[in-house]
C-alpha positions as CSV (number, residue, x, y, z in Angstrom):
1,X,-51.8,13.4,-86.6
2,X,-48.5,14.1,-84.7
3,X,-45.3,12.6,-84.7
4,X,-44.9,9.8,-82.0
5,X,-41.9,10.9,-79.0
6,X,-39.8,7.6,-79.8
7,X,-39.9,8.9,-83.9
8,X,-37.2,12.0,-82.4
9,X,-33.6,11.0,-81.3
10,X,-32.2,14.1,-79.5
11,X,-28.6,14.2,-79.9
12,X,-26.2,15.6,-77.3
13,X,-22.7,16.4,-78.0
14,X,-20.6,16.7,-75.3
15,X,-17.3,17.8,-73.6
16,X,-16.3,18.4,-70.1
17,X,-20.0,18.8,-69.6
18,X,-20.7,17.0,-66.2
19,X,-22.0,20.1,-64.7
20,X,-24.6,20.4,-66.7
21,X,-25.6,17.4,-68.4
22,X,-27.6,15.8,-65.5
23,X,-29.9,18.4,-65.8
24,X,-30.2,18.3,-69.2
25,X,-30.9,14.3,-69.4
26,X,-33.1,14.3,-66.8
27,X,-35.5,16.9,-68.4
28,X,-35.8,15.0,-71.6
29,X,-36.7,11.5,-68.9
30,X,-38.8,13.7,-67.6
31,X,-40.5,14.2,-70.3
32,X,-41.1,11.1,-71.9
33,X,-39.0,11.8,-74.8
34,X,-37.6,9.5,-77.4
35,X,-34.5,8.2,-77.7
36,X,-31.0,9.9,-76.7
37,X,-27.9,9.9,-77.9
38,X,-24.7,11.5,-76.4
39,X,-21.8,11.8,-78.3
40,X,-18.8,12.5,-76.5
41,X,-15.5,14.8,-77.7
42,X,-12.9,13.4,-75.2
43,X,-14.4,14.9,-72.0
44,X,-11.5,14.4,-69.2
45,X,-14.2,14.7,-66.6
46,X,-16.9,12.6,-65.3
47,X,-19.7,13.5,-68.7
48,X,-19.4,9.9,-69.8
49,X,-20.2,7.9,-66.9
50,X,-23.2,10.7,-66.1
51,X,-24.0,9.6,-69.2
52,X,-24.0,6.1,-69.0
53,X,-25.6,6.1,-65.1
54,X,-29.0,7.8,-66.8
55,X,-29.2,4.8,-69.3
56,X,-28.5,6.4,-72.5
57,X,-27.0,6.0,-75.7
58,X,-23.2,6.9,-75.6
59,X,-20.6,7.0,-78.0
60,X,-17.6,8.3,-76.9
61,X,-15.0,10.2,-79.7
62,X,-11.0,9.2,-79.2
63,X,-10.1,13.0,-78.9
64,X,-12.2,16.1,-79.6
65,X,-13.5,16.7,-83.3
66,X,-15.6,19.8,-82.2
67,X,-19.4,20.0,-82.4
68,X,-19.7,19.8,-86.1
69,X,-18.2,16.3,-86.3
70,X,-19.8,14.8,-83.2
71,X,-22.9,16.1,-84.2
72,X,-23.0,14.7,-87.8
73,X,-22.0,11.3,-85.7
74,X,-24.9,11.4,-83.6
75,X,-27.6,12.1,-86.2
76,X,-26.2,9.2,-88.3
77,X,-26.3,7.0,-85.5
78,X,-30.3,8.2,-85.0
79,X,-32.7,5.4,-86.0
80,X,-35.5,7.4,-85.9
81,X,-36.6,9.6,-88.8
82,X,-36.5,13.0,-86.5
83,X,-33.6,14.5,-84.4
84,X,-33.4,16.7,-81.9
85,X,-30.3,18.9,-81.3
86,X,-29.8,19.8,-77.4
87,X,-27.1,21.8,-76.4
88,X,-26.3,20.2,-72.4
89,X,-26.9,23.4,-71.1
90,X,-30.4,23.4,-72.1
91,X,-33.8,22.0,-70.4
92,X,-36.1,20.4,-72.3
93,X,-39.4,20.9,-72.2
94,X,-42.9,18.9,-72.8
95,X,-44.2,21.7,-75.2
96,X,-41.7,21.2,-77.7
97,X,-42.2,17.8,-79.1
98,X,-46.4,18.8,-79.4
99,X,-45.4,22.4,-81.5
100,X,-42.8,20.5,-83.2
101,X,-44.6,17.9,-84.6
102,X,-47.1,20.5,-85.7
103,X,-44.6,22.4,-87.6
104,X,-43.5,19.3,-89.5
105,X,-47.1,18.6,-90.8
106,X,-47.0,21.8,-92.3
107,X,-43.2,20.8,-93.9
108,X,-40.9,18.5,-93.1
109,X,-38.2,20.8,-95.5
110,X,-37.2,23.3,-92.1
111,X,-35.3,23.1,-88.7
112,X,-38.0,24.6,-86.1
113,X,-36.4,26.4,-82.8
114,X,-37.9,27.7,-80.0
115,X,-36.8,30.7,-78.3
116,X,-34.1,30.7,-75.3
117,X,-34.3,32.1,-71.8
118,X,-30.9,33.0,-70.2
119,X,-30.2,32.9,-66.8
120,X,-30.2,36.9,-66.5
121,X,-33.7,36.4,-68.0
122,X,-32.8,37.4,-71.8
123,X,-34.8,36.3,-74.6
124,X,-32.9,35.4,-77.8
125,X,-34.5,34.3,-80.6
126,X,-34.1,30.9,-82.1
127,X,-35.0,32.1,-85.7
128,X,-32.3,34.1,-86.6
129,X,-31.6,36.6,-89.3
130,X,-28.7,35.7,-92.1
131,X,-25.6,37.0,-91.9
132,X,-23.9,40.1,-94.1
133,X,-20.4,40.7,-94.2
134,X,-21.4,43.9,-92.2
135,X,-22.8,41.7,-89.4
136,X,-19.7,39.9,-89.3
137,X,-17.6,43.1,-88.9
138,X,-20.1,44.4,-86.3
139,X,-19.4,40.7,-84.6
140,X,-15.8,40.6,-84.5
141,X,-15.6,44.1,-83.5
142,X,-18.5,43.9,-80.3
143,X,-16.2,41.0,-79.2
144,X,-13.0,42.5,-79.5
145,X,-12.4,46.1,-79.9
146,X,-13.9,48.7,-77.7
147,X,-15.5,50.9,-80.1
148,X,-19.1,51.4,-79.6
149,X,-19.9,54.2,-81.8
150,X,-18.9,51.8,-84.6
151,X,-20.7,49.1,-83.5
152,X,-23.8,51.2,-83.3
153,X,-23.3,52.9,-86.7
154,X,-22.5,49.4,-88.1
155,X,-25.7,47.6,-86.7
156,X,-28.6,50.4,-87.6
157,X,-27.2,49.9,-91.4
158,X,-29.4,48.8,-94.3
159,X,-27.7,46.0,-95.1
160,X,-27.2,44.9,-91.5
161,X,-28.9,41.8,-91.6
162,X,-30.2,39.2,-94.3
163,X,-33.2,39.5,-95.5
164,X,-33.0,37.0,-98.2
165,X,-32.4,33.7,-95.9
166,X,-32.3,32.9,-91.7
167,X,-30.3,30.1,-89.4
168,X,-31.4,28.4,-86.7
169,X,-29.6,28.6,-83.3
170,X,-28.9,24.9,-82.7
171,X,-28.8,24.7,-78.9
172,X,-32.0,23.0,-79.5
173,X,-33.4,22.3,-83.2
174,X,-35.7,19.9,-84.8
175,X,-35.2,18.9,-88.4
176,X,-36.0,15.3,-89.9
177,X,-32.7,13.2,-90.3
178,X,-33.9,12.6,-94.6
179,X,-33.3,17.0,-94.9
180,X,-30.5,17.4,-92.4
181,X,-28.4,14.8,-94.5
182,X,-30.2,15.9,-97.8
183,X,-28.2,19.6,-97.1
184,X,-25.0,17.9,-95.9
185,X,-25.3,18.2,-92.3
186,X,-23.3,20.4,-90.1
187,X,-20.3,21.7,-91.8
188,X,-17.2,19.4,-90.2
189,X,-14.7,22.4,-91.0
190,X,-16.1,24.3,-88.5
191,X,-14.6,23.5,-85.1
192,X,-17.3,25.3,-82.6
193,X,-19.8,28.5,-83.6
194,X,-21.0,29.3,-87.1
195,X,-21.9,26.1,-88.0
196,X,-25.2,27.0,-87.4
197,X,-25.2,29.4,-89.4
198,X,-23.6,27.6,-92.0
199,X,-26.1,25.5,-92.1
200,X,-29.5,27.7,-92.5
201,X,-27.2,29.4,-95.3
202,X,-27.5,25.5,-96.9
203,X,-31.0,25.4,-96.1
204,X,-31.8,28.3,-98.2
205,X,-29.9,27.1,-101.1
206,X,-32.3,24.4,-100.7
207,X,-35.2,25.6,-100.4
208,X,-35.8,24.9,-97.0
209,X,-37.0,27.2,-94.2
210,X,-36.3,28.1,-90.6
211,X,-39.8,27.8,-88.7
212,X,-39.8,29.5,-85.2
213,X,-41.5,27.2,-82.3
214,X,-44.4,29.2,-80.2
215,X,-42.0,28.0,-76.9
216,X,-39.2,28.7,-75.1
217,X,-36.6,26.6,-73.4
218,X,-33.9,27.3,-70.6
219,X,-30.4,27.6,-71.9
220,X,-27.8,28.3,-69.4
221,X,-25.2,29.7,-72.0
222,X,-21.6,29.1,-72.4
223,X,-22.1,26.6,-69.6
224,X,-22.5,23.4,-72.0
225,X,-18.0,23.1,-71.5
226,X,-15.6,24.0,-69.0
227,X,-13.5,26.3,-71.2
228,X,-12.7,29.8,-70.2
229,X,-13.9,32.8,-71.7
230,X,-10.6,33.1,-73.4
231,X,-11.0,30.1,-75.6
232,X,-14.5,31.1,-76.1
233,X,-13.4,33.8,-78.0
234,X,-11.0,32.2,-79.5
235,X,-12.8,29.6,-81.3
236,X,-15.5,32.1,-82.0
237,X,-13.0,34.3,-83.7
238,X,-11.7,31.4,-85.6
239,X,-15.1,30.4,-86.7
240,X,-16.2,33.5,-88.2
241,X,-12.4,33.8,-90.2
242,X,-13.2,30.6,-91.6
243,X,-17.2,31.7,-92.5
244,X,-15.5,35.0,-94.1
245,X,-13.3,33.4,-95.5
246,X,-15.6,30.7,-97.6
247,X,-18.8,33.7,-98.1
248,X,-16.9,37.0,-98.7
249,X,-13.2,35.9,-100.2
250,X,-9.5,36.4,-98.6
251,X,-9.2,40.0,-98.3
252,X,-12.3,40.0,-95.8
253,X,-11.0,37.7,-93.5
254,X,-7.9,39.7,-93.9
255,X,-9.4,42.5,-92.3
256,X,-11.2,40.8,-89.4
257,X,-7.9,39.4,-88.7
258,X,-6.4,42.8,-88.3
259,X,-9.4,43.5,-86.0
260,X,-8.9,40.6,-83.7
261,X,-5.4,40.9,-83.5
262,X,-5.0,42.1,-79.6
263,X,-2.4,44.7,-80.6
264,X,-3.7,48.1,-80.0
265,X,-5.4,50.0,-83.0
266,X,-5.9,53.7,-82.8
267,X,-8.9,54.7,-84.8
268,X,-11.1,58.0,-84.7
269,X,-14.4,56.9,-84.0
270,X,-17.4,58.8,-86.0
């Protein structure tokens, strides 16, 4: 048994994406996939009618509610019992719908990611371990301080990484629409980044799993928007405040913010 293409809507969110998204809907056509659905934050460039010219499903926001939102939108949209989250910067390939099926006869109570390929030939792993308040320090301060040592120190710590519960990274994920509404979806407070992660931390409160896909898939990162690296950053920063914020309490995400503040810190490394 295996589930049929047209029972997985992949869901695409998104904004200023026209240099990628052609690509990215052409793969899926490509491959015979099921239905797809775009839904678009307010691009100002030519996304929608790229869109619309491939013959797919397009709902277009009135301004930009960030990926959470448009995201959430998408999957209740979905007719079919299965979605697929695609980042536009991704390329689909065949193998995934056959090893995803297979990980839902096993149990339909996970989100099942491949693995990525960057363009500089990287391999990240979909399946990824929980966060710890000492991986969002590491995080804030890899991104925006220039102190290696610490960053080292910080990352070969016990207590580095979770090893209690993992999140999915959702440039591509599977998960069956009943679970991924059952959980609450993608948490809307979250802009861009972390809601990923905010989400396998609901999926291990619910005693679901993250299930790693034996496949890999192209992701031409932080090419999905035309943003600069400056917002990037900026959003990402903002993101993990808010996860500190909500997991580890007010004084935390006091500190972080004292760490991403741009103002120069002196500090004696270790």
């Amino acid at each position: 048994m295996r589930i049929d293409q047209k029972e997985v809507t992949t869901v695409i969110v998104t904004y200023n994406s026209a240099a990628v998204l052609t690509d990215c809907i052409s793969s899926l056509q490509k491959c015979s996939s099921g239905p797809v659905i775009v839904i678009d934050n307010a691009s100002s460039d030519s996304s929608v009618q790229i869109a619309r010219a491939a013959g797919v499903e397009v709902h277009e926001l009135s301004q930009n509610y960030g990926f959470a939102y448009a995201a959430n939108y998408g999957a209740s949209a979905a007719q079919s019992p299965y979605l697929c989250f695609l980042n536009p910067d991704c390329i689909f390939d065949v193998s995934l719908l056959k090893t995803a099926s297979e990980t839902f006869l096993k149990s339909e109570r996970c989100v099942a990611v491949p693995d990525f390929i960057h363009d500089d030939g990287q391999i990240v792993r979909g399946c990824q371990p929980g966060y710890t308040w000492i991986k969002i320090l590491a995080d804030c301060i890899e991104n925006n301080r220039n102190w290696p040592r610490l960053i080292e120190i910080l990352k070969c710590l016990p207590g580095y990484n979770s090893r209690q519960w993992k999140w999915p990274l959702c440039a591509c994920a599977f998960i069956s629409k009943k679970f991924f509404f059952e959980v609450g979806g993608f948490d809307k407070e979250y802009f861009l980044y972390m809601e990923d992660v905010e989400l396998g931390n609901a999926i291990y409160r619910f005693g679901g799993t993250i299930e790693s896909l034996d496949t890999r898939v192209y992701h031409h990162a932080q090419t999905g928007s035309t943003i600069s690296a400056e917002q990037r950053l900026m959003l990402l920063n903002r993101a993990r405040l808010q996860y500190a914020r909500k997991h580890y309490g007010a004084f935390f995400e006091g500190v972080l913010h004292v760490l991403i503040n741009k103002e120069k810190i002196i500090i004696m490394e270790p």
